[in-house]
C-alpha positions in Angstrom: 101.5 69.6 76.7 102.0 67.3 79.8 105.9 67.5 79.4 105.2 71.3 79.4 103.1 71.6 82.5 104.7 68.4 84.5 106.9 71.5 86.3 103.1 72.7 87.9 100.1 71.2 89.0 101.4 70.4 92.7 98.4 71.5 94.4 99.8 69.7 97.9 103.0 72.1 97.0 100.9 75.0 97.0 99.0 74.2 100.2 101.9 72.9 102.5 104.4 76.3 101.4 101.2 78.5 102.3 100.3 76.8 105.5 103.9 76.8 106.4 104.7 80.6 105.4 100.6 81.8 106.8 101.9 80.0 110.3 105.4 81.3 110.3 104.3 85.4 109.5 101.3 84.2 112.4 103.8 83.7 114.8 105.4 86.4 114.3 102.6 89.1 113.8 100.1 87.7 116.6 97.2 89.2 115.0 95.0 90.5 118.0 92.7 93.2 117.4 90.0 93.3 114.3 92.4 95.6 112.2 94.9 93.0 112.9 93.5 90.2 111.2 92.6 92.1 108.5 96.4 93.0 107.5 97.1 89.5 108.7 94.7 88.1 106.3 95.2 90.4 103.4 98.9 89.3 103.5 97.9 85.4 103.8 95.7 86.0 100.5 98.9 86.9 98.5 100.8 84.3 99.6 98.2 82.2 98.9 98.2 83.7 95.2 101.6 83.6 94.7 101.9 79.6 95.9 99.0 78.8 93.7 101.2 80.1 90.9 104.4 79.1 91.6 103.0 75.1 92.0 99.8 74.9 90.9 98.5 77.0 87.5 100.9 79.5 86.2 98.4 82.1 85.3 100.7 84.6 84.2 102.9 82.4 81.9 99.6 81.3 80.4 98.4 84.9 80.1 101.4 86.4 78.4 102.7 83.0 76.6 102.2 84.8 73.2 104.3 87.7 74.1 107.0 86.2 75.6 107.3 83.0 73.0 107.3 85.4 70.3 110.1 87.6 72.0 112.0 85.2 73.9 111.7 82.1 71.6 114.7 80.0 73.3 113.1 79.4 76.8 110.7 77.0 77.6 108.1 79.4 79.4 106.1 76.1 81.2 109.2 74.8 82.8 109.8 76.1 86.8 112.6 77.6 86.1 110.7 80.2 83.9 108.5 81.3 86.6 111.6 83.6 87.5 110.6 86.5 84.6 113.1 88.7 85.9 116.2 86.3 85.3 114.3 84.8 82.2 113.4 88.6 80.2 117.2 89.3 81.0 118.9 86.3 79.5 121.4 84.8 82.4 122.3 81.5 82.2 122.8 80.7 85.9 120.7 78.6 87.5 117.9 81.2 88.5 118.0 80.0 92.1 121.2 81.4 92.6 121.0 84.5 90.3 121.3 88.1 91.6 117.2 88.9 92.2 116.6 84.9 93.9 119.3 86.2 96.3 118.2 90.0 96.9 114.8 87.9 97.3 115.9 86.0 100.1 117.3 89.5 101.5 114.3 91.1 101.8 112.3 88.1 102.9 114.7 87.0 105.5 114.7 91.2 106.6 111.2 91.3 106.6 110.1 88.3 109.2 113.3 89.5 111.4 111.8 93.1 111.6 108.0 92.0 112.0 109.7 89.6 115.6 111.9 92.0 116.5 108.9 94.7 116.2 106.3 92.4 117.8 108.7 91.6 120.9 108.8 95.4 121.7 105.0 96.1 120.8 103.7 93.4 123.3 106.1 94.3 126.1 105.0 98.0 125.6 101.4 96.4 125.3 101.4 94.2 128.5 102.9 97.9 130.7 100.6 100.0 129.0 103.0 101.9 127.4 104.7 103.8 124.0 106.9 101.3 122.4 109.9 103.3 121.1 113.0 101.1 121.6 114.5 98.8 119.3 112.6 98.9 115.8 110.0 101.6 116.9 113.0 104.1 117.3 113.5 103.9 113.8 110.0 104.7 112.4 106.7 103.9 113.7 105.3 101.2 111.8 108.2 98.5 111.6 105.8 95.7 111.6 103.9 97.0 108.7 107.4 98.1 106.8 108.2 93.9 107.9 105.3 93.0 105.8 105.8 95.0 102.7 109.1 93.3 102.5 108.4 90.0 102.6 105.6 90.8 99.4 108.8 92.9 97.5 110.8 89.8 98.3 108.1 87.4 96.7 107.5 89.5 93.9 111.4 90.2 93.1 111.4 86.2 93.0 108.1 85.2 91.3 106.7 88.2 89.8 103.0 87.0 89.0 100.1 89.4 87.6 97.8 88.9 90.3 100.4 90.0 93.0 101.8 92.5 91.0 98.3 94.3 91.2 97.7 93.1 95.1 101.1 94.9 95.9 99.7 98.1 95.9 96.4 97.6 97.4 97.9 95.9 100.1 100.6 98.6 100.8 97.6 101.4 100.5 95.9 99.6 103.2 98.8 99.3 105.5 99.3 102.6 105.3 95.5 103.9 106.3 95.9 101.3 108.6 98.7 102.9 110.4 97.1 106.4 110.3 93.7 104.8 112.2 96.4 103.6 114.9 97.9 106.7 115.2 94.7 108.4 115.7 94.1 105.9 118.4 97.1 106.3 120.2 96.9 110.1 119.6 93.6 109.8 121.7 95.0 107.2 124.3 98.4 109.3 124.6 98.2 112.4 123.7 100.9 114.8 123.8 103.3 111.9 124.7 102.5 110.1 120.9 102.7 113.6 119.6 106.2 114.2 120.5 107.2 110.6 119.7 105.9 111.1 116.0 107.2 114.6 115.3 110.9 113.0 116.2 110.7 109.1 114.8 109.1 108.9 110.7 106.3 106.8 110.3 107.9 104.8 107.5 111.2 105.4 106.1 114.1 106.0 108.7 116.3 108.8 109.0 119.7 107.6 107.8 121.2 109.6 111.2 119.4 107.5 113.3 120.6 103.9 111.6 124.5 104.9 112.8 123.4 105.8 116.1 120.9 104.7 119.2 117.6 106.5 120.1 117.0 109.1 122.0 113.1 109.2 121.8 112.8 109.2 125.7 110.0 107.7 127.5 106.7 108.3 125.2 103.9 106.0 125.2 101.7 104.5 122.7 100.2 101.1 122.5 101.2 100.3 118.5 
């Protein structure tokens, strides 16, 4: 059993990879407000999750150790490496930190903090004049930092699928969504017609494919998220 579980049980692991990740989505997020800190802290949770089973306990291998001995008999589900189901359920060979969903992992990760800066350097400029922020990211949909963060969690769980983020995923994606529709209801009441306009022409979410081949045109609006 110790040979077996040698791979986890590196509690300093798990707190020095979610210090380091909490501190790097903090600088780019500067949570401000109350509604802030919530999505900020929501997201820290399943990071928090996810480390503790990557390095510490791995919950889901011990959950569903039954199933997957019994139906994939040749790997060792307590070594590291198995902690990658995806690559694991599927058979490869490759080392799993170079196989096809480690890589798209890095992908959405890496896309995911770039979009959260690049989304936070317009919001505060917007912030600091009082205005709608609608250039870079924001002419592309309205929420890029919340699109940012819903990346970086697909990214973990394409990785390091684990049972208690798999069922966090959602919840956490439900409440980034109302939390956009209470900002929007602020900056409807702040800016008026001028948000209006903004959000009839720019989607909330998912971009119009036109508008990734070509620069915006969303004019001068203002809002303040």
């Amino acid at each position: 059993m110790n040979a077996e579980t040698s791979a986890y049980g590196l509690w300093s692991l798990v707190i020095i990879n979610s210090v380091v990740f909490v501190l790097f989505a903090y600088s780019f997020s500067k949570p401000r407000t109350g509604r802030d800190w919530r999505s900020f802290g929501a997201f820290s949770a399943f990071l928090v999750a996810l480390f503790a089973e990557m390095y510490g306990f791995p919950l889901t291998i011990y959950f569903l150790s039954g199933w997957l001995q019994s139906r994939f008999p040749n790997v060792d589900w307590f070594s590291h490496d198995a902690g990658h189901l995806l690559e694991m359920m599927l058979g490869w060979k490759t080392n799993p930190h170079f196989g096809m969903f480690h890589i798209l992992s890095y992908v959405l990760i890496g896309a995911g903090f770039v979009l959260i800066a690049a989304a936070w350097r317009v919001l505060f400029e917007a912030q600091q004049r009082r205005t709608l922020a609608t250039t870079g990211a924001y002419s592309y949909v309205r929420h890029p930092q919340y699109i940012g963060f819903i990346l970086v969690m697909l990214g973990f769980l394409v990785q390091w699928p684990t049972l208690l983020t798999l069922a966090m995923f959602p919840v956490l994606t439900f409440m980034y969504i109302k939390l956009a529709k209470r900002e929007e209801r602020d900056a409807i009441a702040e800016f008026g017609n001028a948000y209006e306009t903004y959000a009839a022409e720019v989607p909330a979410f998912i971009p119009k494919l036109g508008r990734l081949f070509r620069r915006s045109s969303t004019g001068d609006y203002r809002h303040g998220r």
